[in-house]
C-alpha positions in Angstrom: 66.7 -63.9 -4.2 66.0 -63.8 -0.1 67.7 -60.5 1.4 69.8 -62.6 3.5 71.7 -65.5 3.9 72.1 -67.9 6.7 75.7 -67.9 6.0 75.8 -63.6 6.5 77.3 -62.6 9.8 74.4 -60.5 9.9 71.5 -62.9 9.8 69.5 -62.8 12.7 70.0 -65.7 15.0 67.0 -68.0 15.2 66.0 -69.8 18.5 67.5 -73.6 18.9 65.1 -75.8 20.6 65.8 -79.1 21.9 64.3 -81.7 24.7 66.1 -82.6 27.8 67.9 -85.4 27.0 68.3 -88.1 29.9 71.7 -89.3 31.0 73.8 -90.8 34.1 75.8 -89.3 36.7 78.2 -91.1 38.7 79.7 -88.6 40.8 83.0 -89.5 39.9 85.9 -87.8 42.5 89.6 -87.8 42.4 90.3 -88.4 46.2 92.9 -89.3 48.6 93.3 -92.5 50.6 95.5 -92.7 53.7 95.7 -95.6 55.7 95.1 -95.0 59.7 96.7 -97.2 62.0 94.6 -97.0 65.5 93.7 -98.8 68.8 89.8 -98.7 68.8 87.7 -97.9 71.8 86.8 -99.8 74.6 82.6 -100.9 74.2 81.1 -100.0 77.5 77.4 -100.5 78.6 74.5 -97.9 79.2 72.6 -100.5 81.1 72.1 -101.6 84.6 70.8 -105.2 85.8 72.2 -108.3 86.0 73.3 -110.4 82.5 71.1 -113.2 81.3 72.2 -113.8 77.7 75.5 -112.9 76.3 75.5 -112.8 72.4 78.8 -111.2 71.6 81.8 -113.5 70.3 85.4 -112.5 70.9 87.0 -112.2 66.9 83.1 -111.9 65.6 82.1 -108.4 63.7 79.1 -107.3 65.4 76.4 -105.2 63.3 73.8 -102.8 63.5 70.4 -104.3 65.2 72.0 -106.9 66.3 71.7 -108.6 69.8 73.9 -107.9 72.3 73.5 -108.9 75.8 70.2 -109.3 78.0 70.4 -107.2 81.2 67.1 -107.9 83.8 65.3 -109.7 80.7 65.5 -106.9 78.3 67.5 -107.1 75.2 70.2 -105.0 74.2 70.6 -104.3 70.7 74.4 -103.7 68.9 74.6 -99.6 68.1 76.6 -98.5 65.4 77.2 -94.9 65.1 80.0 -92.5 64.8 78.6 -90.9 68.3 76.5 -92.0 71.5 73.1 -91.6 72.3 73.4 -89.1 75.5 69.2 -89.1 75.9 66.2 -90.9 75.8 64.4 -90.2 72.8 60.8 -89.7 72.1 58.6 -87.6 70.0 59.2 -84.2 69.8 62.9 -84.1 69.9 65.2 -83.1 67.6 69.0 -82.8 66.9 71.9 -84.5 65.5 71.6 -87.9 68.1 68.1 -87.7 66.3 69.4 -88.2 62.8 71.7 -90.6 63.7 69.0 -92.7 65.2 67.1 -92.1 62.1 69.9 -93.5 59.9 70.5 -96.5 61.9 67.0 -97.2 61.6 66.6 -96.7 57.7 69.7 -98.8 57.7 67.7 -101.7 59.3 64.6 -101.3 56.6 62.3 -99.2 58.4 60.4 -96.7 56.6 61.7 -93.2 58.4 63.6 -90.4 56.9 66.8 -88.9 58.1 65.4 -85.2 59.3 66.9 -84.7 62.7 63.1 -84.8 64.1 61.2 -87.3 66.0 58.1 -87.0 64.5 55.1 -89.6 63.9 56.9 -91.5 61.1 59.8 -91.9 63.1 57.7 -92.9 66.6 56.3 -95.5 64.5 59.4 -96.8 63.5 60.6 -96.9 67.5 57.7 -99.0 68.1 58.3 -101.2 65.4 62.0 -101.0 66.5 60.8 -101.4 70.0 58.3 -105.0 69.4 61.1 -106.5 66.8 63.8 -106.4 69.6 61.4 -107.6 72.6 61.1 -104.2 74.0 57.4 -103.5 73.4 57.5 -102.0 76.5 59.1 -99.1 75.7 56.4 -98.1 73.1 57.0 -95.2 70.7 60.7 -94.1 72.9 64.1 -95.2 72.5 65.7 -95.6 75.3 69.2 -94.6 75.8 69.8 -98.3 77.8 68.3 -100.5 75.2 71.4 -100.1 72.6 75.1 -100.8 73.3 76.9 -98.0 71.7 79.1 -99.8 69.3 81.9 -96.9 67.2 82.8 -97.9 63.6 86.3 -98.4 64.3 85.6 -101.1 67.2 82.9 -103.5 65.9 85.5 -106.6 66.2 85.5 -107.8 70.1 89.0 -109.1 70.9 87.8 -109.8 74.3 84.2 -110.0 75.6 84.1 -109.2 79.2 80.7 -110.0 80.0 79.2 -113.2 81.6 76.0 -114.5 82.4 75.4 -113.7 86.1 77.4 -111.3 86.2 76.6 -107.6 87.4 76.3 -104.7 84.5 76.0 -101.0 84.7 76.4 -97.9 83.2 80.2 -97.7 82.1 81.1 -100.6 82.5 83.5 -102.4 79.9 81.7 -105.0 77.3 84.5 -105.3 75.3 87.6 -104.7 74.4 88.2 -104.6 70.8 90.6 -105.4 68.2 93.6 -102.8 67.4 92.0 -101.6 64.1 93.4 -100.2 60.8 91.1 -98.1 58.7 90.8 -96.1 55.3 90.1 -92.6 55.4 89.2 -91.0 52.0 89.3 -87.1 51.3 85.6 -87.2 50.3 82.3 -85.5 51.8 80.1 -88.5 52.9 76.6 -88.9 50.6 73.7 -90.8 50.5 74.6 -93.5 48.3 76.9 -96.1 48.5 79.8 -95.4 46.1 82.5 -97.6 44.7 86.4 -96.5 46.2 88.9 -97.4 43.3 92.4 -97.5 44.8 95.5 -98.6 42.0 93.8 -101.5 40.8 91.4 -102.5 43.3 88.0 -101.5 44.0 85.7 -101.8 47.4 82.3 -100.2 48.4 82.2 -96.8 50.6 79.1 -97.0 52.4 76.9 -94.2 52.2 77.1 -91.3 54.5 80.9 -92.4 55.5 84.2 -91.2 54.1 86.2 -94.0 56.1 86.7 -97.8 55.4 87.3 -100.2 57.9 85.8 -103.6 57.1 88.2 -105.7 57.8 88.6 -107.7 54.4 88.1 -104.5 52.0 90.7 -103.0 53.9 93.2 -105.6 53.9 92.8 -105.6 50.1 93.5 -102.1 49.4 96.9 -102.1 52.2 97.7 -105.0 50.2 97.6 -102.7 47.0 99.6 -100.2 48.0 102.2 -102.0 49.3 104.8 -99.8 51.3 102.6 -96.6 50.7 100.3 -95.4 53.5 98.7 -92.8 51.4 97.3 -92.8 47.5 95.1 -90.7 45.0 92.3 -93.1 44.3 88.6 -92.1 42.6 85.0 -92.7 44.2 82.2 -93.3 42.4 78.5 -93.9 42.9 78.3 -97.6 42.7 74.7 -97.1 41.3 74.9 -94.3 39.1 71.4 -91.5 39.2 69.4 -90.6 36.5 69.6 -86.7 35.6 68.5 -84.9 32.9 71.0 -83.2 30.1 71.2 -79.6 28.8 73.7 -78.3 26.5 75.7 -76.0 28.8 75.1 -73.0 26.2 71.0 -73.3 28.0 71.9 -72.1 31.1 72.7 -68.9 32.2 73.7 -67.3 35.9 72.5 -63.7 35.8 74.1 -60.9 37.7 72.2 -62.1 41.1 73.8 -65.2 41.1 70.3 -67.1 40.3 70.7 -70.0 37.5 68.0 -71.0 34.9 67.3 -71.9 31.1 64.3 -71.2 29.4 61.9 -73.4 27.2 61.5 -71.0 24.4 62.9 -67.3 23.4 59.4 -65.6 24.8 58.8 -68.3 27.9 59.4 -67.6 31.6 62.7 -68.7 32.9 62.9 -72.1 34.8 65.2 -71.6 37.9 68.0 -74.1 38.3 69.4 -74.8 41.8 72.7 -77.5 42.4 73.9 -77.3 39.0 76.7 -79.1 37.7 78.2 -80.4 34.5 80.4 -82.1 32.7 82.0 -81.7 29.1 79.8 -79.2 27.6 76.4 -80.3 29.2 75.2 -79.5 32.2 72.5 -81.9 34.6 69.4 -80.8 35.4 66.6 -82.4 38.0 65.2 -85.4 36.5 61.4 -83.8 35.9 62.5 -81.7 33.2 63.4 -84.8 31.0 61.7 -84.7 27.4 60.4 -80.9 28.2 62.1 -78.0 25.7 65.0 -75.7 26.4 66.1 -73.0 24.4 69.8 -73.9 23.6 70.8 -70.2 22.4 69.3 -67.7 24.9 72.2 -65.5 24.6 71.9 -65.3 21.1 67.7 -64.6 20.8 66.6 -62.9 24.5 67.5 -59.7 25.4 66.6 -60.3 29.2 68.6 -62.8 30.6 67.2 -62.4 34.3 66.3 -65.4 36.1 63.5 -63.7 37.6 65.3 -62.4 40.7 
């Protein structure tokens, strides 16, 4: 007869091992949604010259890359962004105005990488930017005159002031646009589009926004709500990431604050960073899917130090 039993209280523990399972994460927040009632801004131009072409159209959303106006035979391209450019930009800068160019030109498929720094990917981009628009004059800088400056909230002219033959300069009115009304959800905005559920209607939050204000999604959401102007709602990513799956009893946080799980009871420890979890499992990046965790450190390790 074996000395002890599994059953005994005072059986050893044995190490668990199991692989890191795959799984989904959807991000899924309870927010709130308030409808904003607002007068947008007037659109007013960087540019000086004389107006050859006129593409704008009174009660017609304009978009990002789009043409504007031609000013002196160089295009203007349509500017969306929740700030101006205040600068020239060329290589070697770097700052906020930076990223947001960045964005605006991943947003229009070229291969560049919101960092907040104008390096060689992004020059390249420029140019490409530059040649596509029929600026190839401008080379590897964007200038601060080739884009009309066009906020979120005011992408709908009501009234298009500009005509060809007519004089243009810096600050002067393009257009006047529509009164707007907008959503604004209690979220931190995130690199993926996510799905807005509001009482029983759904529309798409764009990625890196927490506000709304196409004009048909939100018509369909004030039409939800009826007489409310506010609401809990949930957002979602529309396209939900793969992540890999731990049982939360893996993962430790040790008395520096430093989170990790191991692979075995005798292995080094594998440093976690941006952990979260969700009903007794907890995600993990998606590299360490299929590898081994040890699912009872606690109960087999003395040393429960995540290295630090």
């Amino acid at each position: 007869m074996a000395d002890t039993s599994p059953l005994r209280s005072d059986t050893p523990a044995a190490p668990v091992i199991t692989n890191v399972e795959p799984g989904k994460q959807d991000g899924r927040q309870t927010v709130t949604v308030t409808v904003e009632h607002g007068q947008a801004r007037s659109v007013t131009s960087t540019t000086d010259g004389v107006v050859t072409q006129v593409d704008l159209v009174a009660g017609q959303s304009v978009a990002d890359g789009a043409p504007a106006f031609v000013a002196d035979g160089s295009p203007v391209t349509v500017y969306v962004a929740e700030a101006p450019m205040y600068r020239d930009l060329t290589s070697g800068t770097s700052g906020d105005d930076v990223r947001d160019v960045q964005s605006f030109l991943q947003r229009l498929g070229y291969d560049v990488a919101p960092d907040g720094r104008l390096g060689p990917d992004t020059a390249r981009a420029i140019r490409a930017f530059n040649r596509d628009r029929g600026r190839p004059q401008d080379e590897d800088v964007l200038r601060r005159d080739s884009v009309l400056w066009v906020a979120p909230a005011s992408t709908v002219p009501q009234a298009v002031h500009l005509r060809v033959g007519d004089p243009v300069s810096d600050g002067s009115e393009v257009y006047l646009p529509v009164s707007t009304t907008r959503l604004v959800v209690s979220t931190d905005p995130v690199d993926a589009q996510r799905t807005l559920r509001v009482a029983d209607v759904e529309v798409l939050l764009a990625a890196g926004r927490n506000v709304v204000d196409d004009p048909g999604a939100v018509s369909v959401v004030v039409g939800a709500l009826g007489d409310e102007v506010s609401s809990t709602a949930t957002v979602q990513l529309t396209e939900p990431e793969v992540v890999g799956l731990v049982p939360a009893t893996a993962v430790v946080t040790d008395p520096h604050g430093v989170t990790c799980m191991w692979p075995s009871s005798t292995s080094a420890p594998t440093v976690l960073t941006d952990v979260t979890g969700i009903w007794g499992t907890v995600h993990v990046p998606v590299n360490l899917i299929g590898t081994e965790v040890l699912v009872n450190p606690r109960q087999v390790r003395e040393d429960l130090s995540c290295g630090s």
